[in-house]
VOROLUM-608716 format. One record per residue (C-alpha): x negated, y negated, z negated; residue in one letter. Coordinates in steps of 0.02 Angstrom, whole numbers, padded with zeros to 5 digits, always signed. Each point is the difference from the previous one (the first is absolute). Example, Ala and Ser with C-alpha at 12.3 -4.5 7.8 and 13.67 -1.06 7.14 Angstrom:
% residues 2
-00615+00225-00390A -00069-00172+00033S 
//
This chain:
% residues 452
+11552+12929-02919X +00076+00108-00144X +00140+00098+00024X +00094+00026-00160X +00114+00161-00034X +00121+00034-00146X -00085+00166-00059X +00097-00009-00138X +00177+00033-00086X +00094-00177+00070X -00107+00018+00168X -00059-00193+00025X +00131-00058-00104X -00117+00007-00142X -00147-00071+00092X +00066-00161+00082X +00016-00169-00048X +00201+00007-00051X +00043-00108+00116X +00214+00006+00051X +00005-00034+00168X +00150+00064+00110X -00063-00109+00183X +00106-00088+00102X +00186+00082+00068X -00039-00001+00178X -00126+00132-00057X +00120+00141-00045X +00117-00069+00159X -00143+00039+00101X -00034+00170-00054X +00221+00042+00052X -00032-00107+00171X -00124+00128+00032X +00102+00156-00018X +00009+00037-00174X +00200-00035-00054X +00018-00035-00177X -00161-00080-00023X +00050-00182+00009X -00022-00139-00129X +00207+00008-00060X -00031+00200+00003X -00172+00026-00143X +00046-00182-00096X +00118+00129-00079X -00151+00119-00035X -00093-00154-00064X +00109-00055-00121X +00019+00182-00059X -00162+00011-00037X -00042-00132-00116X +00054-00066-00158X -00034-00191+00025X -00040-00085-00136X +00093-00164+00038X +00175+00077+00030X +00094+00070+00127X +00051-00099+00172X +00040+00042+00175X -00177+00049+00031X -00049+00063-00170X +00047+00146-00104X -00005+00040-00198X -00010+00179-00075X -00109+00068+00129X -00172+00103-00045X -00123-00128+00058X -00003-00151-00096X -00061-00184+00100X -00023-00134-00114X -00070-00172-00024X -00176-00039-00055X -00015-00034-00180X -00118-00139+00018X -00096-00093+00139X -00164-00041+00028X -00055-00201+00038X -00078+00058+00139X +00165+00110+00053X +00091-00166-00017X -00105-00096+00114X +00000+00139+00109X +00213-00039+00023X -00051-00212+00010X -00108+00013+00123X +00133+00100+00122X +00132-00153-00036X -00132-00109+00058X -00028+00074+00152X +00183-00026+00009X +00046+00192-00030X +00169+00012-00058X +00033+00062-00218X +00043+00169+00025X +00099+00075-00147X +00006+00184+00056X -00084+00084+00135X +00115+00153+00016X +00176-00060+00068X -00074+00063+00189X -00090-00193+00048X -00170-00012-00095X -00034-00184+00043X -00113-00133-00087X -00091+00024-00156X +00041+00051-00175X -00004+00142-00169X +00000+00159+00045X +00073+00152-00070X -00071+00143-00066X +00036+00166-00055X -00053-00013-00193X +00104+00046-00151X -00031-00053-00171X -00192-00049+00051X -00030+00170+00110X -00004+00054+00164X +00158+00084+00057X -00038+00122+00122X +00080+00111+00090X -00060+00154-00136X +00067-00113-00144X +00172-00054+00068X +00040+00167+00090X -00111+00152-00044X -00012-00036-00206X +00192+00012-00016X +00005+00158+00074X -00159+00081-00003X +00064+00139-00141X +00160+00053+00090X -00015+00208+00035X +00011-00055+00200X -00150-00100+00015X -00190+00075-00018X -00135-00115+00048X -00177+00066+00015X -00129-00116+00012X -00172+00028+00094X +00080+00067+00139X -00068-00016+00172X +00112+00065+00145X -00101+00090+00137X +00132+00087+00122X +00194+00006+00035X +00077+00155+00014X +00123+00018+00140X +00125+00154+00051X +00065-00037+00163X +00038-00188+00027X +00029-00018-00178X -00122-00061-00152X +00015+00135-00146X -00131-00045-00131X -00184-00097-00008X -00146+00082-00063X -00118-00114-00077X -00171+00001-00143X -00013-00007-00172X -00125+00008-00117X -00113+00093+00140X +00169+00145+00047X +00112+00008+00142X +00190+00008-00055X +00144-00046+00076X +00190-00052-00016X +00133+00050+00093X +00175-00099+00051X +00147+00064+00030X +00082-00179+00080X -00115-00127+00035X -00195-00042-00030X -00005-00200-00021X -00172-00074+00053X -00056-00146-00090X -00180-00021+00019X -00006-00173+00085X -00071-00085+00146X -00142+00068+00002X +00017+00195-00062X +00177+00031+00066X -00077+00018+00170X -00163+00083-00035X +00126+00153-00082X +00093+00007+00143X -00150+00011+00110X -00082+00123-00117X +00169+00104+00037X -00007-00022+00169X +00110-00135+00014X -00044-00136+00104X -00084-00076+00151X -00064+00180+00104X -00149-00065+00088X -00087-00051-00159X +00066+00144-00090X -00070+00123+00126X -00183-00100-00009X -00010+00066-00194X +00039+00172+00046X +00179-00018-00093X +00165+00092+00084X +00128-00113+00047X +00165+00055-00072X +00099-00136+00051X -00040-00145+00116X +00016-00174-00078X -00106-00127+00081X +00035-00129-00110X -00041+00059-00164X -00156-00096-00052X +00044-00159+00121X +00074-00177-00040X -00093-00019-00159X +00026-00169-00044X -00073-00111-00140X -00013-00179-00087X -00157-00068+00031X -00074-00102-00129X -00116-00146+00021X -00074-00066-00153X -00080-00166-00063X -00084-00038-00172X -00008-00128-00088X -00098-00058-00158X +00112-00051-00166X -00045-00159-00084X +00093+00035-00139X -00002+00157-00129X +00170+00055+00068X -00056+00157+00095X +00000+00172-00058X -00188-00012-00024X +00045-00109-00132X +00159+00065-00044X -00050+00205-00006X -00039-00048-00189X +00014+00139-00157X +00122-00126-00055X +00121+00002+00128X -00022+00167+00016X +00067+00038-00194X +00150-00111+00033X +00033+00093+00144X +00008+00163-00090X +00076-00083-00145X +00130-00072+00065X -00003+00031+00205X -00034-00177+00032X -00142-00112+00067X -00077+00026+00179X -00035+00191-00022X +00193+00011+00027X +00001-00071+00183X -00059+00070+00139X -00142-00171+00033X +00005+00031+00170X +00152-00028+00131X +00112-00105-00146X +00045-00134+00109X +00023+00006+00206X +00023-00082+00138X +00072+00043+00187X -00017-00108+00139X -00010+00007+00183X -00157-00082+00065X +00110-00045+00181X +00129-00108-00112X +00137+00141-00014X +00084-00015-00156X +00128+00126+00039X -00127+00135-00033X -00181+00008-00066X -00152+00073+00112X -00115-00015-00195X +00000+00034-00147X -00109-00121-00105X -00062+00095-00164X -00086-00061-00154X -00112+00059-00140X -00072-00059-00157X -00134+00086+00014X -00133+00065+00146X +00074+00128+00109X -00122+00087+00114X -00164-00046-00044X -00089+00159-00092X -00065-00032-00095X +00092-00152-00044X -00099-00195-00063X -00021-00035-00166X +00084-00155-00014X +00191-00057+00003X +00086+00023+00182X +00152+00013+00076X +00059+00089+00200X +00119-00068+00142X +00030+00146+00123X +00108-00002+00145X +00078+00175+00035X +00055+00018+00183X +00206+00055+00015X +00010+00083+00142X -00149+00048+00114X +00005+00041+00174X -00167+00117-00023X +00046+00196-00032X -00126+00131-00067X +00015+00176-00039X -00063+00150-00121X -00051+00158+00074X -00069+00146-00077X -00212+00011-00044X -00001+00196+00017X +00124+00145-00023X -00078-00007-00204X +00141-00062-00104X -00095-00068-00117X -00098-00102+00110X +00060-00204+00011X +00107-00041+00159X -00093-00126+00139X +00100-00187-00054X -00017-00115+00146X +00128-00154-00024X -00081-00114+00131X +00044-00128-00084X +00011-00164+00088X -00032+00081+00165X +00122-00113+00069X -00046-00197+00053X +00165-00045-00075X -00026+00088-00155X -00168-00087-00023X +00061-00168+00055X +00132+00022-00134X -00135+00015-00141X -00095-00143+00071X +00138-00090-00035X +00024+00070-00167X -00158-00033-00065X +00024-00182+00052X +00142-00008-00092X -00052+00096-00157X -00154-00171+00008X +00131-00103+00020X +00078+00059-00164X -00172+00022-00098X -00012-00216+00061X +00154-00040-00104X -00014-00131-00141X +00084+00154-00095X -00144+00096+00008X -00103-00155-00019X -00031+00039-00189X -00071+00169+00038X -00076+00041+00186X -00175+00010-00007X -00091+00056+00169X +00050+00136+00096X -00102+00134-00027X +00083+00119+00154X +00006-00012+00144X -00113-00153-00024X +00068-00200+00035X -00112-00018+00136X +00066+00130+00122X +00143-00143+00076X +00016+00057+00200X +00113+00112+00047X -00133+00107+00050X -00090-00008-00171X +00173+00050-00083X +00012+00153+00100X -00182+00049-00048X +00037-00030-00194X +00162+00114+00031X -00109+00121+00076X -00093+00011-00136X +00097-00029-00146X +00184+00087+00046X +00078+00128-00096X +00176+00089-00025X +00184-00033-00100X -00048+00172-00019X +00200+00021+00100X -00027+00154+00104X +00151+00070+00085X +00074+00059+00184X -00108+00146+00038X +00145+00127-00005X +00125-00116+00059X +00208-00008+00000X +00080-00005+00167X +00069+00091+00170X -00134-00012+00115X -00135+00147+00049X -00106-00106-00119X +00100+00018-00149X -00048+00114-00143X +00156-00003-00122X +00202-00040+00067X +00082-00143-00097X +00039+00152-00136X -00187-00005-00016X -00003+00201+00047X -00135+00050+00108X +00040-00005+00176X +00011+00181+00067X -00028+00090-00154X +00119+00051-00134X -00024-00015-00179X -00111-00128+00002X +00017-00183-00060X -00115-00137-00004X +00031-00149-00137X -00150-00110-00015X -00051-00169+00067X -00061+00117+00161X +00187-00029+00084X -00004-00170+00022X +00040-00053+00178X -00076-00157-00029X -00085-00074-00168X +00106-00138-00090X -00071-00181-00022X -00034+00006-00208X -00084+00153-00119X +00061+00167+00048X +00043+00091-00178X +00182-00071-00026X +00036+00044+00181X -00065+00194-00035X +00085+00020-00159X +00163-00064+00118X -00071+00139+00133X +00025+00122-00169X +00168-00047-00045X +00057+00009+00166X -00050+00160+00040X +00077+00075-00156X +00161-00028+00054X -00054+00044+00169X -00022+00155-00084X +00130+00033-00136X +00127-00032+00183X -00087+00120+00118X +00144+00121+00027X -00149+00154+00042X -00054-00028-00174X +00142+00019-00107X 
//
């Protein structure tokens, strides 16, 4: 299972599917019941709606003027279409917005696109600024080690173009690596969990057991089907449509063709709060390389697993790749979930609104049908939301790697603000709720009295 990293200016932002997802408010009232005061859904909607410049106007939950624009498809796909009737036959409820803190039902979903483009992160806040005489940016830059005086972080050394060089700070050093290399830094500096530190031969400079823990994902379980009908982008990936897209920033090359319409349900009859996410897909998602014909994918992307994996550290070599283990689905509730959800992501594919289209199902094949025959064809055919985040986690406890100020426990100088500090992952795509994590912390910064 692939791993994805933003390597790049925007970070993931410019690799994902574009998808505007915020999850459901008991999310961010979870992380504050858990320690971390000002983290609640009525505290970051503000951040939210600071954020983004939504296309259909401002409202309680929205805001307008903001650097990251959310908008509307342009068009939809038939298939995208059928995709929303087959959730209000299964008696899913029309959902008209998925971002007012209850994602319920099925429906359109937002993305973060502007004039035909992806807006990332780079676009909406690094272009604007990127010639002021504060800012340098050096790309091709691969941090090795932290440089500490005392109990305080004072600068990062760090590769480029095959030469050690370093930067120094005189306030604050902000980490934002992610889920995955925010803790491998801090264990290449020493930081982290000392037993496993001590087996590579690294000092331990400061004791925190839980960097690296509580990694958390969406897992992914996909099924294929065969397209009847030239609707797909195997059809639709035409020179044609690509001129008019870069004509006029129109046609299917301007949506994202995967994750356009959702749905969330609970497969125990909830409907106060999802346990899926039901995705779709014009197009073969997972199969490398992917079937010549026309096709279409129903996933079901699991909300909130019980299972917890970690990272830890290959070798003291900073250039070698952290060890990923996820375990996904290593909880029997977590894989009787995705039973479930592949039941019900058949049940959609059944619908006389996919009736024009379905063909046979290519993965995980219609004759696996027993419980026990599902979880075999999930074994085989899982994959990721590609949503890592908790392994440097907010809190109070001897667990915790960041306070709710997101500064390092124990250490000075030192902030963390990444998809890493999530307590606990929220039930939808992650990227809205980082950028919030972002905006957040800049005030948490601009009002830290040691830094004025």
């Amino acid at each position: 299972i692939r791993v994805p990293r933003g390597k790049v200016l925007g970070g993931t932002s410019s690799l994902n599917f574009m998808l505007y997802m915020r999850g459901h408010r008991r999310d961010y009232d979870r992380w504050a019941e858990l320690g971390n005061e000002g983290w609640g859904w009525q505290d970051v909607l503000p951040y939210f709606r600071r954020a983004q410049h939504q296309e259909r106007g401002p409202s309680a939950y929205h805001g307008v003027g903001g650097p990251l624009n959310v908008a509307d498809l342009r068009q939809r796909n038939p298939l995208t279409v059928a995709f929303v009737e087959a959730g209000a036959e299964l008696g899913l409820p029309c959902c008209e917005d998925f971002n007012r803190g209850e994602p319920y039902g099925v429906g359109f979903s937002q993305v973060t696109i502007k004039n035909g483009r992806r807006h990332s992160t780079a676009t909406a806040y690094l272009d604007p600024v990127k010639r002021r005489g504060n800012l340098e940016i050096r790309t091709g830059a691969h941090a090795t080690r932290l440089l500490l005086q005392g109990r305080r972080a004072i600068g990062v050394e760090y590769l480029r173009q095959g030469r050690q060089e370093t930067v120094s700070a005189r306030r604050e050093i902000i980490l934002a690596a992610g889920s995955i290399d925010t803790p491998k830094l801090l264990m290449l500096f020493g930081i982290g969990p000392a037993d496993h530190l001590a087996q590579l031969g690294i000092p331990v400079f400061h004791k925190l057991p839980g960097v690296g823990s509580n990694l958390q994902d969406h897992p992914l379980m996909l099924l294929l089907y065969e397209c009847t009908k030239r609707v797909s982008m195997a059809s639709l990936g035409t020179l044609p449509n690509l001129l008019r897209y870069f004509c006029f920033r129109r046609g299917v090359f301007a949506n994202p063709v995967a994750n356009e319409v959702a749905a969330f349900v609970n497969t125990q009859g909830d409907t106060r709060i999802a346990n899926l996410q039901i995705l779709f897909a014009y197009a073969y998602v997972g199969m490398e390389p992917p079937p010549p014909s026309d096709g279409f994918t129903i996933a079901c992307s699991l909300l909130y697993p019980r299972s917890r994996g970690h990272i830890r550290l290959r070798s003291a070599d900073p250039l070698d790749p952290p060890r990923i283990q996820p375990n996904y689905l290593d909880d029997l509730d977590d894989m009787q979930i995705m039973i479930e959800g592949v039941k019900i992501c058949r049940r959609m594919a059944q619908t006389s609104a996919f009736d024009p289209f379905r063909g046979r199902e290519i993965a995980p094949g219609a004759s696996l049908q027993s419980d026990a025959e599902i979880t075999q064809g999930i074994q085989d055919w899982l994959d990721t939301t590609c949503h890592p985040v908790g392994t440097c986690r907010m809190g109070n406890d001897q667990l915790a790697v960041v306070d709710s100020h997101l500064r390092v426990r124990g250490l000075a100088g030192l902030r963390i603000v990444d998809g890493s500090i999530m307590p606990e992952i929220v039930g939808a795509n992650t990227n809205a709720s980082i950028i919030m994590i972002a905006e957040k912390a800049a005030d948490l910064i601009r009002n830290d009295p040691h830094l004025r």
